[in-house]
C-alpha positions in Angstrom: -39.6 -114.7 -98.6 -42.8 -115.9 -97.4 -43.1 -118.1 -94.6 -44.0 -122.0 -94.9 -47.4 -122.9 -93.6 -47.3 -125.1 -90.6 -50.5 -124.5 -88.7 -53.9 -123.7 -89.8 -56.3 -122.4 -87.4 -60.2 -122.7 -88.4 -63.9 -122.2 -86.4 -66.5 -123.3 -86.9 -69.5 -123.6 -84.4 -67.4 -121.9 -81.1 -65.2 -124.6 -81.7 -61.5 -123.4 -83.0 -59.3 -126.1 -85.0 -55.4 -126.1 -84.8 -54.1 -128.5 -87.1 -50.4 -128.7 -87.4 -49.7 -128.9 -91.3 -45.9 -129.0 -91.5 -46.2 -132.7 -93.2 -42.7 -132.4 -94.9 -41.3 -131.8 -91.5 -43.4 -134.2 -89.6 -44.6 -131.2 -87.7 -41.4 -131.7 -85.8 -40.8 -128.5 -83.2 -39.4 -126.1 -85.3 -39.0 -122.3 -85.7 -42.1 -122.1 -87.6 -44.0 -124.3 -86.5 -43.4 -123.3 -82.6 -44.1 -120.1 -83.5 -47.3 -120.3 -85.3 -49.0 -122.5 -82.6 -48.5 -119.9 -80.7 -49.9 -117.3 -82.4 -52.5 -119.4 -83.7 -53.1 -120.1 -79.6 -53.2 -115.9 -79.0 -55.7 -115.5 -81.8 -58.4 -118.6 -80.6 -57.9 -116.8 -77.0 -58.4 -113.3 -78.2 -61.7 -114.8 -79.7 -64.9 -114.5 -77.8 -67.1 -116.9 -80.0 -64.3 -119.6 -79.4 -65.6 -122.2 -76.7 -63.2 -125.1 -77.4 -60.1 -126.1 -78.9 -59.2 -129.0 -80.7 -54.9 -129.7 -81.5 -55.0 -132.0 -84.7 -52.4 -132.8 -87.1 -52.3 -133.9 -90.9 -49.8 -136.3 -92.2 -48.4 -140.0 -91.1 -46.5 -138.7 -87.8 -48.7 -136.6 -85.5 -45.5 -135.2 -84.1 -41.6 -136.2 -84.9 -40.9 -133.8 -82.0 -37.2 -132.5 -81.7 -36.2 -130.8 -85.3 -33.1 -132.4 -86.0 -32.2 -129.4 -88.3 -32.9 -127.3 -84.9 -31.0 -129.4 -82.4 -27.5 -129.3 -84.4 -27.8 -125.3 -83.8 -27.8 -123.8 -80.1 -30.6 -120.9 -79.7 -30.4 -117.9 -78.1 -33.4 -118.6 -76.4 -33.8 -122.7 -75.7 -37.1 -122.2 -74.2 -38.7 -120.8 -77.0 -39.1 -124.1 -78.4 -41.6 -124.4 -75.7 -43.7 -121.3 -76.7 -46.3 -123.2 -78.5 -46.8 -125.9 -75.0 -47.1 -123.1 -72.8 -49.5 -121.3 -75.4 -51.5 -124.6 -75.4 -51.7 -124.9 -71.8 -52.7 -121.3 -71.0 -55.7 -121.1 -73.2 -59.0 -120.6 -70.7 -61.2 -122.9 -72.6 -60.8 -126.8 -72.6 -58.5 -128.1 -75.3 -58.4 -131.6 -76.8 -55.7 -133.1 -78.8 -57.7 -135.4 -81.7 -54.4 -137.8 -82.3 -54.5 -140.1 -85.6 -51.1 -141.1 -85.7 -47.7 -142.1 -83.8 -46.2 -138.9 -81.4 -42.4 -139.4 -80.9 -40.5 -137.2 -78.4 -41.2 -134.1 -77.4 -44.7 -134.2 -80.1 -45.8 -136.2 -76.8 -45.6 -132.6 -74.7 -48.6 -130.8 -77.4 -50.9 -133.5 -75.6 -49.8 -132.9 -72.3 -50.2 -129.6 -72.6 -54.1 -130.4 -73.6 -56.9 -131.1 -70.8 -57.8 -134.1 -72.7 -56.6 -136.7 -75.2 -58.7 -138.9 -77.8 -56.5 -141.2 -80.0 -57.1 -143.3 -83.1 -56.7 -147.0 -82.4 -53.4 -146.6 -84.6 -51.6 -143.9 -82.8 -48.6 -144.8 -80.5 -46.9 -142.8 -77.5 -43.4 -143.1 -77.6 -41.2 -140.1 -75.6 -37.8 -141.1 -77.1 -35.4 -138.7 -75.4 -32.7 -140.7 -74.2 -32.6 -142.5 -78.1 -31.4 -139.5 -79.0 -29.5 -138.6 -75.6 -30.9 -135.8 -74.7 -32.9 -135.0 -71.5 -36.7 -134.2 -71.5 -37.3 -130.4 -71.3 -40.7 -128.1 -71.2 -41.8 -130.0 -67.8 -42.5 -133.1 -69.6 -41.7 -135.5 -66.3 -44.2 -133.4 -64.0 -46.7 -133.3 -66.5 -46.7 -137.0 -67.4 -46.2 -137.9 -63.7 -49.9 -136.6 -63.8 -51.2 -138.7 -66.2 -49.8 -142.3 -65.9 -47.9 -142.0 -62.4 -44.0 -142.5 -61.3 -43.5 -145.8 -62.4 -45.2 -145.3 -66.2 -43.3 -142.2 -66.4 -40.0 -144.4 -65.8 -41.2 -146.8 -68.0 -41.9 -144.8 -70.8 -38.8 -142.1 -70.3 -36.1 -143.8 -68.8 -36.8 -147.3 -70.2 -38.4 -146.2 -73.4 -41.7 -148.6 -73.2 -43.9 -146.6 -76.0 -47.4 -147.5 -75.9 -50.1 -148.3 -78.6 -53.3 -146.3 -78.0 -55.1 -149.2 -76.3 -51.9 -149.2 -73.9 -52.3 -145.7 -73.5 -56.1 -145.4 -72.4 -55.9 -148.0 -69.6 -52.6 -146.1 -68.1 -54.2 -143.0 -68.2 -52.2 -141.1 -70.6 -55.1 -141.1 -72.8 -58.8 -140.9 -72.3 -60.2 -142.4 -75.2 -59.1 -145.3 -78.0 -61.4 -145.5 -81.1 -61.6 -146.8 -84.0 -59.6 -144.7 -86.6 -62.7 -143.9 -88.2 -65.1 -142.6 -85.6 -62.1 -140.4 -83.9 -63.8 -137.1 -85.5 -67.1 -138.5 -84.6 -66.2 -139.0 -81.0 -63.9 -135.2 -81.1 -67.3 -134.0 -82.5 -69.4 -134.9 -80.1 -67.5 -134.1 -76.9 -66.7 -130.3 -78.4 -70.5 -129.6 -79.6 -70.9 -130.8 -75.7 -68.4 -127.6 -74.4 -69.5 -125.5 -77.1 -73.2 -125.5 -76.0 -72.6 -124.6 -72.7 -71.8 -121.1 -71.1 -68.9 -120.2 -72.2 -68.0 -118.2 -68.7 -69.1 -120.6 -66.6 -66.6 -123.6 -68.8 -63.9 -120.9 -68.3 -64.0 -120.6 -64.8 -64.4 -124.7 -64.2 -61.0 -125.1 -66.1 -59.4 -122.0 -63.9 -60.7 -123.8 -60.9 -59.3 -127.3 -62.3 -56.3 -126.1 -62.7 -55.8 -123.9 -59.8 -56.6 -127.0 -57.7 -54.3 -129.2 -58.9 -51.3 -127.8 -56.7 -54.0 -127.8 -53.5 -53.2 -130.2 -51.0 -55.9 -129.5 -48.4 -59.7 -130.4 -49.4 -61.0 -127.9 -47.6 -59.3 -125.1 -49.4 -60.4 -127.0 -52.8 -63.5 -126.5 -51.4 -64.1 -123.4 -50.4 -62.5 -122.3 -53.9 -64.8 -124.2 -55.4 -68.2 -122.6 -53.2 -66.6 -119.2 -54.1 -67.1 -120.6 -57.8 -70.4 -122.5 -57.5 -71.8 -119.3 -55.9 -70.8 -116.9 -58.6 -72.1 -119.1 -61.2 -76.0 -119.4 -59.2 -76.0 -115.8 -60.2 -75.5 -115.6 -63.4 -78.4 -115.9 -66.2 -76.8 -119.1 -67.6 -78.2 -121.0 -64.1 -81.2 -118.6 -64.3 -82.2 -119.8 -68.0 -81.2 -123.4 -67.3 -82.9 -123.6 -63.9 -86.8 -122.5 -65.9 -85.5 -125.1 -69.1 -85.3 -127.9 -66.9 -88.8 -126.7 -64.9 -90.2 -126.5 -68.3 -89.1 -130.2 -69.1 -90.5 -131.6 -65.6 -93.4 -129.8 -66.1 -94.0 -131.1 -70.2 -93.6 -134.5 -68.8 
């Protein structure tokens, strides 16, 4: 039998697309789907031309989250369905989730799992867990305690406050809220930005980004951060951008 397709993985221009495409499903979490972001997450990483990824999704539901057909069945494994966040959140080079539409439940951990988010002025954030008692899984308190703080992440878990995109941007979960029609505009621009710079040097900055993040002392963020502005003074990317902005000065 062959196997539904649920996520399509394109690139163009260093930048890799992974769109989910499980409409019928509402690109809810299941075995296929799960399974195929990660793979589609190995093959963008195993990819030297790839500088950037962006997480889309076609349909009226970003994510559904949970698949109900999933949920009624206990796995063998109930991590796996986790494989495609953690595949998300290991890739080296900066990932941005482009969301159009409303992400219910656990569809809200693909963004977390992304270094940044840009949402359509339609989209809505709405982690609804408890509505369907069960607990969040996949380190979805920890990683929204990082983005809108103790209290939002009360707010929106325990509570169940969902946010509109607008909402979302000024409590952090979000970075940006556009119009609907310039979101691939604005995911455009701030890729062709990370795709035209040295791809070793944007790999290193999100290592050291994320490595910092459990750092408590500033002096150890610092000195990891000399060991990496150091290595990246001798490499020909700093050589060649060093005589380009001479060259500029100089043309003035």
């Amino acid at each position: 039998m062959t196997q539904r397709q649920a996520v399509r993985l394109t690139v163009t221009d260093h930048v890799a697309s992974i769109t989910l495409v499980d409409v019928a499903r509402r690109n809810s979490l299941n075995p296929e789907l799960v399974s195929q972001l990660a793979d589609a997450c190995a093959e963008a990483r195993a990819d030297p031309a790839v500088r950037a990824v962006v997480l889309a999704s076609e349909g009226p539901v970003f994510s559904a989250g949970g698949d109900i057909d999933s949920l009624g069945k206990p796995a063998d494994d109930p991590t796996g369905v986790y494989r495609g966040f953690r595949a998300l959140e290991a890739l080296p080079m900066p990932v941005l989730a482009a969301v159009h539409a409303p992400v219910i439940g656990a569809g809200v951990n693909f963004l977390l799992a992304c270094d940044v988010i840009v949402a359509g002025a339609s989209a809505t954030f709405d982690p609804r867990f408890l509505d369907v008692a069960i607990h969040p899984g996949g380190g979805h308190f920890w990683r929204m305690r990082q983005r809108v703080g103790e209290q939002g992440t009360a707010a929106m878990v325990l509570f169940g406050d969902a946010l509109t995109a607008g909402e979302a941007q000024e409590r952090g979960l979000i970075w940006r809220c556009v119009p609907d029609e310039e979101l691939g505009a604005v995911v455009d621009r701030l890729t062709k930005r990370v795709a035209g710079r040295s791809p070793e040097l944007i790999r290193r900055a999100k290592a050291t980004l994320t490595v910092t993040r459990g750092l408590t002392d500033p002096r150890m963020a610092a000195e990891l951060e000399q060991i990496a502005q150091d290595w990246s003074m001798r490499q020909p990317a700093f050589t060649e951008a060093v005589a380009k902005l001479h060259d500029r000065i100089k043309n003035r």
